[in-house]
C-alpha positions in Angstrom: -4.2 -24.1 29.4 -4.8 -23.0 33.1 -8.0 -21.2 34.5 -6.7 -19.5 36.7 -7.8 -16.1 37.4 -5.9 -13.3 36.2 -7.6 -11.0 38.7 -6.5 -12.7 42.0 -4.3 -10.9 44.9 -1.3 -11.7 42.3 0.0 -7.8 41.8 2.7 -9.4 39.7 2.5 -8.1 35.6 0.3 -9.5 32.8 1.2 -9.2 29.8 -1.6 -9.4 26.8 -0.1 -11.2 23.7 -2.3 -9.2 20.7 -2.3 -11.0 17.1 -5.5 -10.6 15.3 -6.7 -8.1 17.5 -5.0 -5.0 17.0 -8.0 -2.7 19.0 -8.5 -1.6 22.2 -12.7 -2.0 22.2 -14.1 -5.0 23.1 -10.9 -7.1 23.4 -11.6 -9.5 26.0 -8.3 -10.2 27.3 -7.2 -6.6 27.4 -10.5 -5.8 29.3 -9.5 -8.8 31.4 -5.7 -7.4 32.6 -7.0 -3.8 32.5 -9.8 -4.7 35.4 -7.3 -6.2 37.9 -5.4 -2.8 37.7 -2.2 -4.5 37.6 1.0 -3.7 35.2 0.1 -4.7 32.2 2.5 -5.3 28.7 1.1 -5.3 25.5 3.1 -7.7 23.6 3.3 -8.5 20.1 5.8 -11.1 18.2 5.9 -11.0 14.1 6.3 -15.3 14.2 7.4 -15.8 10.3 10.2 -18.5 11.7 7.8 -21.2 12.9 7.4 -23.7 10.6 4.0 -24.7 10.0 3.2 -21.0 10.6 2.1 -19.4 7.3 4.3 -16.3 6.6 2.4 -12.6 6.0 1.7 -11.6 2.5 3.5 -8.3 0.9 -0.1 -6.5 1.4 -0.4 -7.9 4.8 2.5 -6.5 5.5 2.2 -3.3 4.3 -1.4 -2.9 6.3 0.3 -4.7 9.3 3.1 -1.9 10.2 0.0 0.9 9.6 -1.9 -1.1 12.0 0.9 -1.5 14.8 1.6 1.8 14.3 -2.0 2.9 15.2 -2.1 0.7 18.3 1.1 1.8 19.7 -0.5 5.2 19.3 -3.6 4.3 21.1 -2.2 2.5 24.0 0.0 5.7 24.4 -3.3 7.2 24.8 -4.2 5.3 27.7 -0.9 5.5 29.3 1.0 1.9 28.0 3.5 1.0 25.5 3.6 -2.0 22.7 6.6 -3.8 23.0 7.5 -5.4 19.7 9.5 -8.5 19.5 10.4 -10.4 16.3 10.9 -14.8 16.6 9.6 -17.6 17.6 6.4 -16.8 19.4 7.4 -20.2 21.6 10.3 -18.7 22.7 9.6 -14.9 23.0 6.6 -15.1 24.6 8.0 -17.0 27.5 10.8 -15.0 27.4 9.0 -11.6 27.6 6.6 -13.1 30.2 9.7 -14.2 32.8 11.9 -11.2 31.5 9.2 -9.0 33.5 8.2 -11.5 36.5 4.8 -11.5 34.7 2.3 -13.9 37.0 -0.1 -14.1 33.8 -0.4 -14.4 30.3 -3.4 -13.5 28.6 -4.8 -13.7 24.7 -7.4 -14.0 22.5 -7.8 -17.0 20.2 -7.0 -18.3 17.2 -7.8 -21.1 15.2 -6.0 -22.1 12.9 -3.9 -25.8 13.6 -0.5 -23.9 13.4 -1.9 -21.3 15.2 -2.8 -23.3 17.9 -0.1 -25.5 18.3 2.0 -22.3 19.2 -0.4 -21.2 21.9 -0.4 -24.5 23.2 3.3 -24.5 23.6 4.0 -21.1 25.3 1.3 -22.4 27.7 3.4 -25.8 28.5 6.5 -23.4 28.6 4.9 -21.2 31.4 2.8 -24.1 33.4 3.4 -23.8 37.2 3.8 -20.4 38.2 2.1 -18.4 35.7 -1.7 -18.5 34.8 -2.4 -18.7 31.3 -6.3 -17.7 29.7 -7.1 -17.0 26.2 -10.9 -15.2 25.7 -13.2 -15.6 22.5 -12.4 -11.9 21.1 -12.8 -12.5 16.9 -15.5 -14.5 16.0 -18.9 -15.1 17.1 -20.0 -18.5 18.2 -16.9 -21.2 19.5 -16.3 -23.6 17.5 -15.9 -26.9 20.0 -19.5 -25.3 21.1 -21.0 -25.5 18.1 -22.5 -28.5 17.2 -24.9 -30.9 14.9 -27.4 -33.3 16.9 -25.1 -35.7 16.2 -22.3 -34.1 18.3 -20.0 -33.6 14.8 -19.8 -30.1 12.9 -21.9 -28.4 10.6 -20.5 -29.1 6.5 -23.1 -27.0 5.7 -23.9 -22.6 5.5 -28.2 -22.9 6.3 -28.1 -25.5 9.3 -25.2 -23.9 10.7 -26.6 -19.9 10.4 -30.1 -22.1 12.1 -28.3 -23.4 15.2 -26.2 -20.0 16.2 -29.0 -17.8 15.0 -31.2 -19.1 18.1 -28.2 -17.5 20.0 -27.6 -14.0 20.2 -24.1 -13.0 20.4 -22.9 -11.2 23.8 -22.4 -7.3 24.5 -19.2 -5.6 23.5 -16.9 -4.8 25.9 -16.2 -0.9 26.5 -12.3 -0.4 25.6 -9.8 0.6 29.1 -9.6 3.8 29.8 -6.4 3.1 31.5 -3.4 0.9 31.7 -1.0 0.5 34.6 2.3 -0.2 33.1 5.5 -2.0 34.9 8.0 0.2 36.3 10.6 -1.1 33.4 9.5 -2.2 30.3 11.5 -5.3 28.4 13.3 -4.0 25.4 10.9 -3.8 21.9 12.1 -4.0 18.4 11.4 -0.7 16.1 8.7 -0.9 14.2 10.6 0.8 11.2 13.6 -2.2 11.8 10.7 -4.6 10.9 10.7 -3.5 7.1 7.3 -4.1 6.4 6.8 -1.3 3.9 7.7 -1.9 0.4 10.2 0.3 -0.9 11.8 -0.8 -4.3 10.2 -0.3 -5.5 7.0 0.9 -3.4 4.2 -0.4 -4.9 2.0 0.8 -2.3 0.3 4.0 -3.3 -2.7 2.7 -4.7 -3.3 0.8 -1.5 -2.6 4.2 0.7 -5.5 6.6 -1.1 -8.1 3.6 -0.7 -7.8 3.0 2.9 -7.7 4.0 6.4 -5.9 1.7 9.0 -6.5 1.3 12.2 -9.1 1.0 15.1 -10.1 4.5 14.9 -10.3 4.5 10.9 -12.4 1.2 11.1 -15.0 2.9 13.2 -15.2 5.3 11.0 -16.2 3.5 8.2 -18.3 1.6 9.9 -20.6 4.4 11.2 -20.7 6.1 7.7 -21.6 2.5 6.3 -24.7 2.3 9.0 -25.3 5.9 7.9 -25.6 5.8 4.3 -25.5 2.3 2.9 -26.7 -0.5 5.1 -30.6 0.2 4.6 -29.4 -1.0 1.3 -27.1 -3.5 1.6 -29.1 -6.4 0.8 -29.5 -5.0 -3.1 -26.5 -3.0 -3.0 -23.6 -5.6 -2.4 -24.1 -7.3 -5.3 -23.3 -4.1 -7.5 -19.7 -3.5 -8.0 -19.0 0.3 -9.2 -21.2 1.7 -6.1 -19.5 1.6 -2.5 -22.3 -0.2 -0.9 -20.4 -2.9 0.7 -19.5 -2.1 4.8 -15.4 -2.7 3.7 -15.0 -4.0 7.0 -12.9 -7.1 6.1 -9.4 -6.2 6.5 -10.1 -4.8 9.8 -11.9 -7.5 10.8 -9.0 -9.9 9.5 -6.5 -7.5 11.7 -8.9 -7.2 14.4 -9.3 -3.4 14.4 -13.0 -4.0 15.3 -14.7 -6.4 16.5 -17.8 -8.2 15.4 -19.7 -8.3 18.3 -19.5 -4.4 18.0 -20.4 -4.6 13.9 -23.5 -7.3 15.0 -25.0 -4.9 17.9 -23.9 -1.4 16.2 -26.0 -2.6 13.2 -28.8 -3.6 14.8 -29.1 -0.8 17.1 -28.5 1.4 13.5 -31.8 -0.1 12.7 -33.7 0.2 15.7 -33.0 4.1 15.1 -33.4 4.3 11.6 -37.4 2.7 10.6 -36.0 3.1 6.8 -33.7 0.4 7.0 -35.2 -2.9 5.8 -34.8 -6.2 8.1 -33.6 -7.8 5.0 -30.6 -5.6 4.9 -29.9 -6.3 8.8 -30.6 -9.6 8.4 -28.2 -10.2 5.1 -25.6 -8.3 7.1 -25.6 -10.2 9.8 -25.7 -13.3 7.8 -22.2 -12.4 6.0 -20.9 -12.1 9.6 -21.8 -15.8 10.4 -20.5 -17.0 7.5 -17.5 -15.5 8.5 -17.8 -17.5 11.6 -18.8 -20.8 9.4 -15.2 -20.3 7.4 -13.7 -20.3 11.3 -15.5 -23.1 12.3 -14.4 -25.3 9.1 -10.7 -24.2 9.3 -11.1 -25.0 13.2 -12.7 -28.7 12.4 -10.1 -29.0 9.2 -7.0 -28.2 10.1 -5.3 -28.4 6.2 -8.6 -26.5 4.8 -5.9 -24.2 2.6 -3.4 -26.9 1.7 -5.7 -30.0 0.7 -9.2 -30.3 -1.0 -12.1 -30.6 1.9 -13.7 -33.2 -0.7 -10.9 -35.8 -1.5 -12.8 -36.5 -4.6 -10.8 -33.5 -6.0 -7.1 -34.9 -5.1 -7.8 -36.6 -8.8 -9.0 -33.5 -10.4 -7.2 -33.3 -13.3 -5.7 -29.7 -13.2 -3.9 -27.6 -16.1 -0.3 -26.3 -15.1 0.0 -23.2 -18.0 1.6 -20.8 -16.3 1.7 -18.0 -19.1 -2.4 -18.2 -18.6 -1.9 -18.5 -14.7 -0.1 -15.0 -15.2 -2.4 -13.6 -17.6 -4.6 -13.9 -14.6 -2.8 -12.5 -11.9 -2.1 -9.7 -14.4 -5.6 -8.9 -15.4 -4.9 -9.5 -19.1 -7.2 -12.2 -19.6 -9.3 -10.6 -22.4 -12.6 -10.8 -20.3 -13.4 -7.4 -19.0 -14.7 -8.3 -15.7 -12.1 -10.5 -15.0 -9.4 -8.1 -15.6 -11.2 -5.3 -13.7 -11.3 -7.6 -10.8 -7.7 -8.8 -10.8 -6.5 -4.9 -11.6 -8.8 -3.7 -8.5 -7.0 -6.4 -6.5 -3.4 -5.2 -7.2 -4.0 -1.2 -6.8 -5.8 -1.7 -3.6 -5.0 -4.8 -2.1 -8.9 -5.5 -2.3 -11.3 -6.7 -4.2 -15.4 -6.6 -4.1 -16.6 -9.7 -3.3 -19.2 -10.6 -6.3 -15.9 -10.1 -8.6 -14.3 -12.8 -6.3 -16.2 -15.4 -7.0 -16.3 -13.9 -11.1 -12.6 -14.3 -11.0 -12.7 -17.9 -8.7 -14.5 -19.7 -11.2 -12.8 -18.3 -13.7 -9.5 -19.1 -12.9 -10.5 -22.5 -11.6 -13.2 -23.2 -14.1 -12.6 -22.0 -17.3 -8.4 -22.3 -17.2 -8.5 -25.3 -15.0 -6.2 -24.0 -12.6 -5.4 -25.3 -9.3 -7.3 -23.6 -6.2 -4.6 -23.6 -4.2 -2.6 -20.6 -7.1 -5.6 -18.6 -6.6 -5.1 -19.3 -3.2 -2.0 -18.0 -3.0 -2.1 -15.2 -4.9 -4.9 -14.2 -2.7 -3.0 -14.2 -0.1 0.1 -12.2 -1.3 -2.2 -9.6 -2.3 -5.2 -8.8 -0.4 -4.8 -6.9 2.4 -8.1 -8.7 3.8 -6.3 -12.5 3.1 -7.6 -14.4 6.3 -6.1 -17.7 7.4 -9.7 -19.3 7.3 -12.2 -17.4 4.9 -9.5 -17.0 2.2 -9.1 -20.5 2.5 -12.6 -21.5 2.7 -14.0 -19.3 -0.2 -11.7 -20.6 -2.9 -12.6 -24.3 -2.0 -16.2 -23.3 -2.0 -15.9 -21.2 -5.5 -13.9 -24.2 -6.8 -16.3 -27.1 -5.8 -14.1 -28.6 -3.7 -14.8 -27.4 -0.5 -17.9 -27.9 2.2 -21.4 -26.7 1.4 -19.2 -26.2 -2.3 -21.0 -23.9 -5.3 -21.6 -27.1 -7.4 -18.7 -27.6 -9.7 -21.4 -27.7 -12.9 -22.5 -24.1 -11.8 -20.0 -22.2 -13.6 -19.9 -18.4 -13.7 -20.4 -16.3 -17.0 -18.1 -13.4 -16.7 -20.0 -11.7 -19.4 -23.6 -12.2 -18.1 -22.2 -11.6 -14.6 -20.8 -7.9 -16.0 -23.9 -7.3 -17.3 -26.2 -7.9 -14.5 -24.1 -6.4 -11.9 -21.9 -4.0 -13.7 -24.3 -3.1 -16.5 -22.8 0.5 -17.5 -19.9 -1.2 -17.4 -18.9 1.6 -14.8 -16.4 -0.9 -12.9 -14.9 -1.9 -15.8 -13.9 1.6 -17.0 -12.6 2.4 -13.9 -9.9 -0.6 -13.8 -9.3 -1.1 -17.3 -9.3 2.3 -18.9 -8.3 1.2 -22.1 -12.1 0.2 -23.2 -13.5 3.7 -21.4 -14.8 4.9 -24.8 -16.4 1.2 -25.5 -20.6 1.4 -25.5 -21.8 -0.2 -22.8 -23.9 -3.0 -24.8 -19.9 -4.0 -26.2 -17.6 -3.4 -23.0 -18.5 -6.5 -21.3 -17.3 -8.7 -24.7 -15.0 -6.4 -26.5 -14.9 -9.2 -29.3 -18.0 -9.1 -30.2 -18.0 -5.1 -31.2 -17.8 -4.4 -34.9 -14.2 -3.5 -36.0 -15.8 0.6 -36.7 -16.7 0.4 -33.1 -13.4 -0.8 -31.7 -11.9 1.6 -34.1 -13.9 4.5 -32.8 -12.9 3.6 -29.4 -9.0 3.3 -30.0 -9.4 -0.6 -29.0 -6.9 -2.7 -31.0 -7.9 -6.3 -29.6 -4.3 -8.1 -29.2 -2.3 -4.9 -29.1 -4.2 -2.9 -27.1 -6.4 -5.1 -24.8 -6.3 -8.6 -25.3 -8.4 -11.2 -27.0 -9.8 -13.4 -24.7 -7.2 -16.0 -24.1 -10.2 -18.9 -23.6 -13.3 -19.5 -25.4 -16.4 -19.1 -22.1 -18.6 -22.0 -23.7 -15.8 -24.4 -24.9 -14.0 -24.0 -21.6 -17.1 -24.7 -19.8 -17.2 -28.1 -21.8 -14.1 -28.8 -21.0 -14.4 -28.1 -17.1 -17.5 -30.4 -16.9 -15.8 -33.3 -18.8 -12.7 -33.1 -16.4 -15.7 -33.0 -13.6 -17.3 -35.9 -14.6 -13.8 -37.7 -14.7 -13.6 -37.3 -10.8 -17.5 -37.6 -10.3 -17.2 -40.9 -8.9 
């Protein structure tokens, strides 16, 4: 891509091509256009006609057209307009870019193999007369700059959070305060022609009363999390029925804030606040680099979501039940944790992130069920389903992926709900129909004497299900078909 410079006697438009960056703070190549105080267009293309280019997920979607909707609002703010286009980012971009006489095309980038290969050829398009940059605006540390002594990439979470930790991350950039725009702007697509929304039917009212979208809603959250919870966080992630996580992960996946501003806003939370702990700060900013680590493997792996990191596992002798594959999705499993987890996921697009890796090995564990349909599933419904960390964490929960939980370490979804959800608070709150369950019973309905169950209206079967696998027998079983690929 060229190096030219953007900012050069050029008075010809630049248009900015946003993707996963969907702010105006600290966005590099917005900054960029916005200080040569030419035109600028804000330009962005929904790309789900490129093959190779993974389509958006319903929930993605959903969160998407709130997200536009609060950029083109913003920008208005500062005196520019979003233009919308729907295609082939190869060929709109260009098109938008000559359409307006633009001398300069600037974005921030991505990393993903498909990703990339589209950047790369809307820059071959436009080489000659039109200077082409693309800034580091979404993770922390680049990838290609990133390295082991031995010049190859780091497989592994503690030697990689080492080597960038010696680093600290730069500044944030102050968002424009103002935008020059064109005198004529190219024609933009309706947002509302884009369909985003669901509508029959709309499944998206639990997803609407648990969040806020947009830039100004994710610094909102963010400031309340500094506020109230991160002093905690180190303790307080881990428990599932308390809001003590920062919930910054969808807008970090849309780019609605940036974590350069999460890294130095926490730290300068703590500098101010001699009640916070440095093991809280320090925990925080480790989830933000492990973050970064998913980037980096994605960036080094190009099929990280499509094929095992550890080839060992292309044997792996997986099951191919689908009525227990939906028993999953559905959160009818008969394991109270697990069905929480699964239920939280589809009434808010979301799901805490202990429960994750609860309902991971789960799925992949104790049913023996391909990754790659947890994967998916993830992806369809998580509002927060990025391209690299969705990928990354399934491989890691499943065994098959780099720096891997060990495939013979294999979650207990009943002493897991006990340690972290030990009221069984979480539980009640997704599956209401064991609310008047004791706690010492809710985590393993099965085990409550039948007056108990009667007491509580539970009828297992009819009214909640029995568990549809036997924990210790399916742990046998996963550890036999293990050994089989051991090697």
């Amino acid at each position: 891509m060229s190096t030219r410079d953007a900012s050069t006697n050029d008075r010809r438009p630049i248009v900015v091509w946003l993707r996963d960056d969907l702010r105006l703070d600290d966005n590099p190549a917005l900054a960029e256009a916005a200080g040569t105080g030419r035109p600028v267009v804000p330009l962005y293309v929904l790309d789900d006609e490129t093959d190779g280019v993974r389509g958006i997920g319903g929930a993605h979607r959903w969160w998407l057209h709130h997200s536009l909707a609060a950029l083109t609002q913003s920008l208005k703010g500062i005196g520019a307009d979003l233009v919308l286009r729907r295609g082939k980012a190869a060929v709109e971009v260009p098109a938008i870019v000559r359409s307006v006489g633009a001398g300069a095309l600037l974005f921030n980038r991505r990393y993903d193999e498909a990703g990339r290969a589209v950047d790369q050829a809307v820059a071959d398009a436009l080489e000659g007369d039109v200077a082409v940059r693309a800034f580091t605006a979404n993770i922390l540390h680049r990838p290609e700059r990133v390295t082991t002594k031995t010049g190859g990439y780091y497989k592994v979470y503690t030697p990689f959070w080492k080597n960038v930790s010696e680093t600290e991350p730069r500044n944030p950039i102050d968002p424009p305060r103002s935008l020059a725009i064109p005198d004529e702007l190219p024609r933009s697509d309706t947002l509302d022609s884009w369909q985003l929304r669901p509508t029959q039917p709309d499944w998206s009212g639990g997803l609407a009363s648990f969040w806020e979208i947009g830039e100004a809603a994710a610094h909102r959250r963010f400031t309340a999390f500094c506020d109230e919870r991160l002093g905690t966080y180190d303790d307080g992630r881990d428990r599932m029925a308390i809001d003590a996580t920062s919930r910054m992960s969808p807008h970090l996946r849309w780019g609605e804030i940036s974590p350069y501003r999460l890294w130095h806003a926490a730290i300068a939370r703590a500098a101010e606040d001699e009640t916070i702990r440095p093991e809280a700060i320090q925990t925080f900013r480790k989830e933000l680099v492990w973050r970064d680590f998913s980037y980096h493997l994605l960036y080094h792996f190009g099929p990280l979501g499509t094929e095992n990191f550890n080839a060992r596992f292309d044997q792996f002798p997986w099951e191919t039940d689908r009525s227990v594959l939906r028993a999953w999705q559905k959160g009818m499993t008969g394991y109270p944790i697990v069905d929480a987890g699964m239920r939280q996921l589809w009434q808010t697009g979301w799901m805490h992130n202990r429960v994750r890796m609860i309902v991971g090995s789960f799925l992949t564990k104790d049913l023996l069920i391909d990754w790659r349909e947890g994967e998916a599933w993830f992806w369809d419904t998580l509002v927060d389903g990025d391209v690299a960390s969705n990928n990354a964490q399934w491989q890691w929960i499943a065994g098959s992926g780099a720096d891997a939980q060990p495939f013979f370490r294999i979650f207990n979804p009943i002493t897991q709900s006990e340690k972290f959800d030990p009221d069984g608070a979480y539980i009640r709150q997704y599956v209401p129909e064991l609310n008047d369950l004791p706690a010492r019973v809710i985590h393993a309905p099965w085990t409550a004497a039948a007056s108990t169950l009667h007491e509580a209206g539970v009828v297992l079967g009819k009214t909640y299900p029995a568990p549809i696998v036997d924990h210790g027998k399916a742990r046998d079983r996963a550890l036999a078909a293990y050994r089989s690929v051991q090697g």
